[in-house]
N, C-alpha and C positions, 0 to 999 in steps of 0.2 A: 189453385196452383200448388205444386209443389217442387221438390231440390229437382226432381225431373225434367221441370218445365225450364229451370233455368239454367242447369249444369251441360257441359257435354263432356266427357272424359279425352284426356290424350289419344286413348286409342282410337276412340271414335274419330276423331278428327284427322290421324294419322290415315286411316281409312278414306277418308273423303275429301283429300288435299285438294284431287284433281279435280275433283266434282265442279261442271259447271256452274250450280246453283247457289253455292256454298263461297263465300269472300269471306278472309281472314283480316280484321283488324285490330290493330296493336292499340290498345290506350294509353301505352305508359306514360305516367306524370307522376310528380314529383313535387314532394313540400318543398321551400327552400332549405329548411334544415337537415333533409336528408340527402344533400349536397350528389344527386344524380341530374340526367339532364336525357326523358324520352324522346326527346326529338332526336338527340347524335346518338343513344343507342338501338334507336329503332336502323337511324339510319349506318350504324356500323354489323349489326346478328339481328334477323329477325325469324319468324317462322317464314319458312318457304310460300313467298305469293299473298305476303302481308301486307296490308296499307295502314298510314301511318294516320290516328285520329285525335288530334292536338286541340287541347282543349282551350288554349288558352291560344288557337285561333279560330276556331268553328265557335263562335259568340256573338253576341251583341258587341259589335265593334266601337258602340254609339255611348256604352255605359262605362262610369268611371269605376265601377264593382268589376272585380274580376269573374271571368268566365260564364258571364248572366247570359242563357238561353240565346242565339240568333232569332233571326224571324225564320218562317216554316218555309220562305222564300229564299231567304238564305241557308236555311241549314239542306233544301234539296239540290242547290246550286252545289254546295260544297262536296254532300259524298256522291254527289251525282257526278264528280269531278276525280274521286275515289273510286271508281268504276262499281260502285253500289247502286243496285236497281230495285226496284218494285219486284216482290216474288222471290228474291235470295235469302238463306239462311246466312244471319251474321253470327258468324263465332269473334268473341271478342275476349283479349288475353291483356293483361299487364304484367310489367317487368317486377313486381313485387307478389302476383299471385290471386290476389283479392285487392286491390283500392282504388285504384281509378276505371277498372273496366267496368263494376255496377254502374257509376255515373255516366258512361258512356252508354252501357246498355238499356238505359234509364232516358237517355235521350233520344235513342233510336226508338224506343216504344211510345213514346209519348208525341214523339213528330208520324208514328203511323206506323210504323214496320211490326210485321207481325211475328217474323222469327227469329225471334235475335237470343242468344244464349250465352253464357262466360263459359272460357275455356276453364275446368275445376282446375286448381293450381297452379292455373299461369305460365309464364315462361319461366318460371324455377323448374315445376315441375318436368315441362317437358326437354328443358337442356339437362334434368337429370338423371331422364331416362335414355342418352345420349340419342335424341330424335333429331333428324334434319333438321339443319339452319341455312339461313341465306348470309353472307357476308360480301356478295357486288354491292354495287349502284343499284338502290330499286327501281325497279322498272315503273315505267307512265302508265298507268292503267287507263282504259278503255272507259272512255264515257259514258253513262248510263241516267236511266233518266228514274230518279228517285220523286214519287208523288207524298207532299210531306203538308200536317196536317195538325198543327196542334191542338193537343187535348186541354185547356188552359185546366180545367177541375183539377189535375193532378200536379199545377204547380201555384204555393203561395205566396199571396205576397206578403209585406208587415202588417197591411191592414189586418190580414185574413188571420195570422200571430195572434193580434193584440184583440181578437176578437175571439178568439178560439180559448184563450187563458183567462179571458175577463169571462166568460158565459161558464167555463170549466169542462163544455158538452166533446171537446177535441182534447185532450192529449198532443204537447209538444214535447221533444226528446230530442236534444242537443248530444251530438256526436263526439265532442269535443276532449280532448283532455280533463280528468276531474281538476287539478288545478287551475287549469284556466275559467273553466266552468266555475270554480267559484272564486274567482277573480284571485287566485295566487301567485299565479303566473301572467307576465307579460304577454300580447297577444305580437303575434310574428307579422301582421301587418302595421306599420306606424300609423298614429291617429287614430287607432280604436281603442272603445273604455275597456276596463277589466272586468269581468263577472257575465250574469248570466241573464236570458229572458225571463221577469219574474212568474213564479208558475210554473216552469218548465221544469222537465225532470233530467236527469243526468245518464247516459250509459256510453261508453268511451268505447269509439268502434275497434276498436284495438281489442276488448274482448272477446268479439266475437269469432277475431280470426284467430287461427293457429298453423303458422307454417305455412302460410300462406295460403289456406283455405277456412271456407267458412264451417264454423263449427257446427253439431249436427243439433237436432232439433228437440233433445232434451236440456241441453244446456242454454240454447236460444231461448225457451220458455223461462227457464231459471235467469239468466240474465237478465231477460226485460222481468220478469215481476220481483228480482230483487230491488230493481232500480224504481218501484212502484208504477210499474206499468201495469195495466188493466188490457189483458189481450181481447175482451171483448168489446171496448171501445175506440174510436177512428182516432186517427193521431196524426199528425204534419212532423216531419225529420228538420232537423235544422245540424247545423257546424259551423264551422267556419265559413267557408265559402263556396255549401253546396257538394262537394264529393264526397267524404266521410259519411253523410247524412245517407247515402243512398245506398252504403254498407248496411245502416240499421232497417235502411227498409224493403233490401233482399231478402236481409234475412228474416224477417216479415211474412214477404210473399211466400218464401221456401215450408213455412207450417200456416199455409194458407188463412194468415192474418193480414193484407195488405194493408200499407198506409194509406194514408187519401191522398197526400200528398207533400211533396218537399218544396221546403225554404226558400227558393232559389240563393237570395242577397244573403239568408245565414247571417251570423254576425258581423261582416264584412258590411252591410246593408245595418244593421241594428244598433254595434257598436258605435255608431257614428251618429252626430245630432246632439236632439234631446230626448230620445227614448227614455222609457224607466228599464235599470238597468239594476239587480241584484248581487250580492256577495254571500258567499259562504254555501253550502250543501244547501241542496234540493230539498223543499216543503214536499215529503209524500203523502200528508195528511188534509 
């Protein structure tokens, strides 16, 4: 894999609006502290012929963890309801550039889809290039019949954690905030500990981006092995609650290192209980 495989440019996509094969979805979400809200901005400007992929309703409805995986039965019912079908290229955008659309496109490969790609720069970019927006009512889109298939290898669970840092043979890499990572800071969901999976290493996806895209692939190598990463060993993403994680492990696949795979539950799932749970900077030794 490389940035190829996953990017598509403005242009490109300005080109291919009409294309039958090609469906645009919006990912935008939103921390609660960065006090937006993707569902009423998707539905106020979106790209022309965008559908709207809300993550915190396409899930397991069943789990008290936010936004954990649906079933493969549910997630074909849903964008099959998105007028997304078997054979379409998903281009997929968020209102920040880079953060919630890897999670999204991270979903869509993992339940089967084989061409899914993030728009590079997101909807900043392209309302900066002043490119058509839609501002009606979106339209209902046409039903389609999406065949969806989960890979389960490519998602962990705590067991798969505490078994990957107890052996050492996996690489875990927490997405998260360095203060919260080493428990300095409060975690923004009530009822979880502070700190971090012990063993786990630390790199804040926040590095990676600039401006709303992901940074280019000398810098991604220097970032993860500042943060004592080994790019030739397999590694599982964790965060908070699964999105951020999925930032670390685009940018992964973009210098053809893939993860194995992410967290799901993240600390949302670990903070909670009686896990063992650590304080203070990352053991890279």
């Amino acid at each position: 894999m490389s940035r190829e495989d996953v990017f598509v440019s403005t242009q490109w996509l300005a080109e291919h609006l009409d294309a039958p094969d090609v469906v645009v979805v919006d990912a935008s979400w939103y921390l609660p502290a960065q006090g937006r809200d993707g569902v009423a901005e998707y539905a106020a400007r979106r790209i022309p012929g965008a559908v709207h992929f809300n993550i915190d309703a396409i899930k397991d409805t069943a789990s008290p963890l936010p936004h954990m995986l649906p079933t493969a039965d549910e997630f074909a019912k849903a964008v099959g309801a998105l007028g997304i079908g078997d054979g379409m290229r998903i281009v997929v955008y968020d209102g920040l550039g880079f953060f919630a659309a890897p999670r999204v496109r991270w979903t869509f490969k993992i339940f089967g889809a084989r061409d899914v790609v993030i728009l590079d720069g997101g909807f900043p970019k392209w309302l900066a290039e002043g490119r058509p927006v839609e501002e009606d009512v979106p339209q209902r889109p046409e039903p389609r019949s999406f065949t969806a298939r989960l890979d389960n290898s490519a998602v962990a669970d705590a067991e798969d954690v505490a078994r990957a840092v107890a052996s050492k043979s996996i690489q875990v890499v927490d997405a998260r905030a360095a203060d919260r990572f080493r428990g300095e800071a409060p975690e923004p969901r009530p009822g979880l500990k502070s700190g971090h999976i012990p063993g786990s290493l630390n790199l804040p996806s926040s590095q990676l981006v600039l401006d709303g895209r992901l940074k280019g692939e000398d810098e991604i190598v220097s970032l993860f092995r500042d943060a004592g990463f080994d790019l030739d060993k397999p590694s599982i993403m964790t965060c908070g609650s699964g999105v951020s994680a999925v930032i670390l492990s685009t940018a992964l696949e973009t210098i053809g290192k893939p993860a194995k795979a992410i967290y799901d539950g993240s600390w949302s799932e670990w903070g909670m209980g009686e896990r063992p749970v650590a304080t203070g900077p990352a053991s890279k030794g």
